[in-house]
N, CA, C and O of each residue as an XYZ file, in Angstrom:
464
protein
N     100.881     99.591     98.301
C     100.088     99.078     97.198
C      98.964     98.209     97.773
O      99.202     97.146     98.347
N      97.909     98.627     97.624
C      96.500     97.824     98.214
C      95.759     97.525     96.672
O      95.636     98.643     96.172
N      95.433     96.903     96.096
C      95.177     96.059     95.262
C      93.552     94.827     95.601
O      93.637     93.665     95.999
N      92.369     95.517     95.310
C      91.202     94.428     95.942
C      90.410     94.264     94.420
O      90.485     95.002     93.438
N      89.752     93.207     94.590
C      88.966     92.263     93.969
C      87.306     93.022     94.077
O      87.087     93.387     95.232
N      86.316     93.269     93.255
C      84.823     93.020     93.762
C      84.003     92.710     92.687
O      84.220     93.023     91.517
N      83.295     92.243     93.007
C      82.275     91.979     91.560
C      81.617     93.191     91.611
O      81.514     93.762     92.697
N      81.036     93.797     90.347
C      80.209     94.867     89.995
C      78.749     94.973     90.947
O      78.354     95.992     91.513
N      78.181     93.830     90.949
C      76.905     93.635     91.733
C      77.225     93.935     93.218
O      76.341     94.363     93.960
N      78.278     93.749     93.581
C      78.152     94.161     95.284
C      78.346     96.196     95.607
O      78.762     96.989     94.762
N      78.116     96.379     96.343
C      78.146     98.082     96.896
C      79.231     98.278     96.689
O      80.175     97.541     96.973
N      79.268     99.738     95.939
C      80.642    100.059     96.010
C      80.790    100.787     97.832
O      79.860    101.224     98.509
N      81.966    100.716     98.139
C      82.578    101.625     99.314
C      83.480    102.480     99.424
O      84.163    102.700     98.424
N      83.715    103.110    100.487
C      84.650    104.514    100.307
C      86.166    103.738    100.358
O      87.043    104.314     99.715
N      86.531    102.570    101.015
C      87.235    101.431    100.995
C      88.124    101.078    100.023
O      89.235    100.624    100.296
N      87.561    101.323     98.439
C      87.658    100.732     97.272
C      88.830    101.274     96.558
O      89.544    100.763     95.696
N      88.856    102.433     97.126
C      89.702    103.557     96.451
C      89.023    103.808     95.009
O      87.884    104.098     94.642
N      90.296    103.553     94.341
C      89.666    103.946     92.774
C      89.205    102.963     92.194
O      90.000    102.075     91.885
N      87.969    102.829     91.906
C      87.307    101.936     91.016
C      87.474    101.480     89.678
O      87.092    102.340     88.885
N      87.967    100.291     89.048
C      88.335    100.109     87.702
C      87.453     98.952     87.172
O      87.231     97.960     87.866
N      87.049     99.078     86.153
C      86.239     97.881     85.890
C      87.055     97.232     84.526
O      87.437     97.959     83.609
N      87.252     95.812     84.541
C      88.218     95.164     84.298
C      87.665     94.173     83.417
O      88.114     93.029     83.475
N      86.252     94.618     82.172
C      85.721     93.411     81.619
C      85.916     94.196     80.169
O      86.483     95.274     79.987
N      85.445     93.559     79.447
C      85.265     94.060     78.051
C      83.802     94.524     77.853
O      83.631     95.398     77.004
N      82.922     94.141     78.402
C      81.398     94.546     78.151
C      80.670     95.192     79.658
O      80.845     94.654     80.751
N      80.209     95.884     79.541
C      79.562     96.648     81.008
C      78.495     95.545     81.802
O      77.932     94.663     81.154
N      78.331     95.675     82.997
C      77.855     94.363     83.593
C      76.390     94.814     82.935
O      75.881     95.831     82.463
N      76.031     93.429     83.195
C      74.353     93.645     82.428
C      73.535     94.172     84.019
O      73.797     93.692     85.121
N      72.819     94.941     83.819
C      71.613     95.253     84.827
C      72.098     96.087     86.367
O      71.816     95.971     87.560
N      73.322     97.297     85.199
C      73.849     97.530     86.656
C      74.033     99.415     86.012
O      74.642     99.858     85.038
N      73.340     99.995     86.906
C      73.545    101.280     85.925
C      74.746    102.123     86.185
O      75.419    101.670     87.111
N      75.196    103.159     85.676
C      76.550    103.765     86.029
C      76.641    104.160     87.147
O      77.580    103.792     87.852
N      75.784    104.926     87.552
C      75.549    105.860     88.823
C      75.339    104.510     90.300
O      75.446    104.681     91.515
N      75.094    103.550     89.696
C      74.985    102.460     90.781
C      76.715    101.756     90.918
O      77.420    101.468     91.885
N      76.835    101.708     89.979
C      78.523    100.706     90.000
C      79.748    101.906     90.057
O      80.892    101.587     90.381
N      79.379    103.361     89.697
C      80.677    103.739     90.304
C      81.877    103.461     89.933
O      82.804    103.485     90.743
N      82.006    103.226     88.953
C      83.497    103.334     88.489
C      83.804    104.120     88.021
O      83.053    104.786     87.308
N      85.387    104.469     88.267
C      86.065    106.049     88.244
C      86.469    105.445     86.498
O      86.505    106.263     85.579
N      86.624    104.613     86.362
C      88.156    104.078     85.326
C      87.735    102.706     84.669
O      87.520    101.681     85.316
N      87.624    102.847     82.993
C      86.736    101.326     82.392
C      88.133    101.545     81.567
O      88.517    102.654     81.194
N      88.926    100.160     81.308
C      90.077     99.918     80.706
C      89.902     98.352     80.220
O      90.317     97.244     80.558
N      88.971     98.973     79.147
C      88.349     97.445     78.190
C      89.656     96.895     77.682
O      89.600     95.710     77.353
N      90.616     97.390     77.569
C      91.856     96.784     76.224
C      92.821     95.869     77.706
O      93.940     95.371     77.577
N      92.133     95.871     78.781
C      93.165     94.785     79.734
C      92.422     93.865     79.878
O      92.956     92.912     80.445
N      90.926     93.665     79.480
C      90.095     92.764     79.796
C      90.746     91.615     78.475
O      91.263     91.864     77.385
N      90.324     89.848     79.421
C      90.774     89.172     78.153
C      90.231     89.158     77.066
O      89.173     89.786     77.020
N      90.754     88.384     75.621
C      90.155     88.993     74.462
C      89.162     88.255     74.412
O      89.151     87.259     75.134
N      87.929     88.569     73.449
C      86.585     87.531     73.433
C      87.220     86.228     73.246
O      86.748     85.325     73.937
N      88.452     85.850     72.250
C      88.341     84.479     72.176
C      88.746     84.040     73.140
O      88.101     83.070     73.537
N      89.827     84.418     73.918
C      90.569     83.392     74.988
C      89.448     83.463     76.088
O      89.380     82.378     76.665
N      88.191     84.744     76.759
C      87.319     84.602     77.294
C      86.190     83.566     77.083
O      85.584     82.977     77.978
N      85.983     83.425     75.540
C      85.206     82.480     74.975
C      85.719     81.170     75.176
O      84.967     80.385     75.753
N      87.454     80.546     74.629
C      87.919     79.246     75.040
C      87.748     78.866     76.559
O      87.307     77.750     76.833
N      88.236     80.164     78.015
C      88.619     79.705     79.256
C      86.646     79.095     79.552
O      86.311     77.942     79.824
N      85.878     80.076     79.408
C      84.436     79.489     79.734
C      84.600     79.040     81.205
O      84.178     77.949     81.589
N      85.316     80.044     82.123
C      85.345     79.160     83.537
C      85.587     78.087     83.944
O      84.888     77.972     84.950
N      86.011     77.414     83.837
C      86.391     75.876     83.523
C      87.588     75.928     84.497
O      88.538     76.707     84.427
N      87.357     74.865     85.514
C      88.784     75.351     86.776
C      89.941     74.970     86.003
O      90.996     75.604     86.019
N      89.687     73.706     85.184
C      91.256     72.973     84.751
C      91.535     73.651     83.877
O      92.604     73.195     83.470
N      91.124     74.935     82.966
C      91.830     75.294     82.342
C      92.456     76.774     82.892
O      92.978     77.562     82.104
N      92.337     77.044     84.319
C      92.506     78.193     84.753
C      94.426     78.293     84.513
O      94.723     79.350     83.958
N      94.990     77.881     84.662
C      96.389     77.569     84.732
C      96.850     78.187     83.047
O      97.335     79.267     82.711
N      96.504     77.132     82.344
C      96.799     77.868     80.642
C      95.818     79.285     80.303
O      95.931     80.077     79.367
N      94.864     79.269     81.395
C      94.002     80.628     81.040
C      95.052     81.741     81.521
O      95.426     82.641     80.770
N      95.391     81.629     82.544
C      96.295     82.951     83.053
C      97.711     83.071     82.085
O      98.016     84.144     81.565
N      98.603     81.722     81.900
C      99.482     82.063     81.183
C      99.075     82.979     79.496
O      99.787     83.860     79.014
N      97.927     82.514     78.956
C      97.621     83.402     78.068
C      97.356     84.864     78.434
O      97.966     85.873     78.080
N      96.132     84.703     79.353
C      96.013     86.230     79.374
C      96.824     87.067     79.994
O      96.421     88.229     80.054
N      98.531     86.663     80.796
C      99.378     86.874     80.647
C     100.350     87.510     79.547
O     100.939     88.590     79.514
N     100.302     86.571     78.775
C     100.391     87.353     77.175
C      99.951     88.261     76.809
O     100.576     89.255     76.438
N      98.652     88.106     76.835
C      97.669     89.146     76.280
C      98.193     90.237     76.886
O      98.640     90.893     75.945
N      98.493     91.058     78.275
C      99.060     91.864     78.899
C     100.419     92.266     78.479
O     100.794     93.369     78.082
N     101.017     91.288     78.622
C     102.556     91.553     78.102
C     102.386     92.102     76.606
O     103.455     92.671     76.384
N     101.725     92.194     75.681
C     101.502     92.768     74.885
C     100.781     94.206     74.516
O     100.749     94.927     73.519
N     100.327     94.237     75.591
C      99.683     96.053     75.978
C     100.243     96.572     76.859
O      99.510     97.097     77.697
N     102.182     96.696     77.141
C     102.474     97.558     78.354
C     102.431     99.075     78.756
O     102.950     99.612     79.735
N     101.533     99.737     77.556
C     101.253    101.169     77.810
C      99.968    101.468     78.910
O      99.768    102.374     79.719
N      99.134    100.129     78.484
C      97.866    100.345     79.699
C      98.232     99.789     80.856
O      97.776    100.141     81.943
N      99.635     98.293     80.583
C     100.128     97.946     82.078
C     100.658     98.782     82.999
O     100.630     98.643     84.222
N     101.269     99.885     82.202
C     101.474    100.492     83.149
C     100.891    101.667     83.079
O     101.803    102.373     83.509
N     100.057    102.353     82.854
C      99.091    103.439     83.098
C      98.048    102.675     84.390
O      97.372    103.428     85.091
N      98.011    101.609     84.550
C      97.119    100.827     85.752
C      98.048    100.794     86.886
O      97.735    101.125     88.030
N      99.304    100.346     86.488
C     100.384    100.079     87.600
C     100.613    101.399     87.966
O     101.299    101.362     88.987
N     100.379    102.577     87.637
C     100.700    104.228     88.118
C      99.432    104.116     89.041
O      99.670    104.162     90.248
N      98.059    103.970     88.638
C      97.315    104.186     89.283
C      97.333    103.288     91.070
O      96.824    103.705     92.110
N      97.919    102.310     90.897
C      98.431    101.005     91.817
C      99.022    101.401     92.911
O      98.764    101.109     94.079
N     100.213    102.408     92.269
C     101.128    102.558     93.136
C     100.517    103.770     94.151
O     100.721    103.843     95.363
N      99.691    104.727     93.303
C      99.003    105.909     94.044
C      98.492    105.812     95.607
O      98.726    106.434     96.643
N      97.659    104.684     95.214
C      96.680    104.201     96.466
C      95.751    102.953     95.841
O      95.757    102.361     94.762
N      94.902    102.848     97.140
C      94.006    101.597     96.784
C      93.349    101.651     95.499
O      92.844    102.597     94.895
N      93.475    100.342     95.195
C      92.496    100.434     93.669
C      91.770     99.225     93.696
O      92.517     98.248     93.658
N      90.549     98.954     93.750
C      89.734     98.025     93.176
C      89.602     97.673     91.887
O      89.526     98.564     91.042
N      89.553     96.311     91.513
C      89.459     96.117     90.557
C      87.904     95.318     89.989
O      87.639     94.160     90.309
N      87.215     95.962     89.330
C      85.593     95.257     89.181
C      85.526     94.726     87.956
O      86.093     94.985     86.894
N      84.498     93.703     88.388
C      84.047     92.393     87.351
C      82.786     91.756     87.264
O      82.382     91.310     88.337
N      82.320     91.652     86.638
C      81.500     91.242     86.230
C      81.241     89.438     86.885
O      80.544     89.312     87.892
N      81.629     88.639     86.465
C      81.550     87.382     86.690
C      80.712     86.774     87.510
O      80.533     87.519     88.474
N      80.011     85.635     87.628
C      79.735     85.290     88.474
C      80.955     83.986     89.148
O      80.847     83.555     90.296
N      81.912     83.586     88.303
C      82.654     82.808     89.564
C      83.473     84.044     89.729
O      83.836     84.921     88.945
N      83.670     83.802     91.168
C      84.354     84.468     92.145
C      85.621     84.746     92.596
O      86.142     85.826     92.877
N      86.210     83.188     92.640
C      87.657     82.247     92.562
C      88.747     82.898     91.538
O      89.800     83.511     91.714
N      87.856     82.396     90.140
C      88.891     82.069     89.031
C      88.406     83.166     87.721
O      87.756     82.730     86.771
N      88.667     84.102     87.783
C      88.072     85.132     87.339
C      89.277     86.023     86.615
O      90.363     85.826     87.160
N      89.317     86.925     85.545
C      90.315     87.644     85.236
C      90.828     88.578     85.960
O      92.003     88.941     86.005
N      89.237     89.261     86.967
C      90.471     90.450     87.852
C      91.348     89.419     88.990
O      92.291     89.844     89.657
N      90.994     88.437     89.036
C      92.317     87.944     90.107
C      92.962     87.433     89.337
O      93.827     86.906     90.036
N      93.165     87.207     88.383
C      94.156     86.893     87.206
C      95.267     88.369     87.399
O      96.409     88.271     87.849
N      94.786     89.357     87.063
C      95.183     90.579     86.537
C      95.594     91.099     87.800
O      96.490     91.944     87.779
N      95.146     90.781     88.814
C      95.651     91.316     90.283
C      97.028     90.473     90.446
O      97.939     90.988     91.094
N      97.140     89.628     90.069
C      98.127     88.342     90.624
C      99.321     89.049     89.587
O     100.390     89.432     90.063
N      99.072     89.149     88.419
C     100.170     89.975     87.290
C     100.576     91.616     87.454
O     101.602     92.155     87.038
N      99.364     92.287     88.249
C     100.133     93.618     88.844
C     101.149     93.795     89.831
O     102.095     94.579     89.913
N     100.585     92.576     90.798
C     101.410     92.324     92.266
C     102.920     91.715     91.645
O     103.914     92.435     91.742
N     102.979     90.948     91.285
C     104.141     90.595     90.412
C     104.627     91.405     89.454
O     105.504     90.848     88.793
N     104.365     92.612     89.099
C     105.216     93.873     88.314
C     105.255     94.569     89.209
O     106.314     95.184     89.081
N     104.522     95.057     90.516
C     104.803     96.455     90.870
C     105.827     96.163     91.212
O     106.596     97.015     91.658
């Protein structure tokens, strides 16, 4: 299980394996044929509000994950249609964001690694 992180704006690589993009809205100023993603699975991205409450904010990263924790535990047909893809081979997971750190795909990476 290889499991990586990238923001949408950087190159994709042959590296990446399967490309998933992991937001609810497509990155702004990035066209398809440039970002390369095999696989868009909007219903794992967090929901606008809890995206709207976390607002990046480090101190609330802790209650941000236990929610969007929830939020997951409540869609286990796409948890695990992602966790099939997981187990296959490498999968990248893409995002949008500009923080880097504290972001939902390492949220969502940290909750796959802990189910597979």
């Amino acid at each position: 299980m290889n499991i990586r992180i990238k923001r949408a704006y950087e190159d994709p690589d042959e590296a990446d394996g399967l490309r998933i993009l992991v937001d609810r809205l497509w990155p702004r100023g990035i066209s398809k044929e440039k970002a390369r993603i095999d696989l868009w699975i909007k219903d794992l991205a967090p929901s606008n509000e809890l995206r709207s409450w976390y607002g990046h904010e480090p101190e609330k990263w802790p209650e941000f994950r236990s929610r969007y924790f929830a939020e997951l535990d409540s869609n286990p047909e796409q948890v695990s249609e992602l966790l099939g893809h997981v187990r296959k081979g490498t999968v990248t997971l893409v995002y949008s964001s500009k923080e880097q750190r504290l972001n939902n795909a390492r949220a969502l990476k940290e909750y796959l690694e802990d189910r597979a």
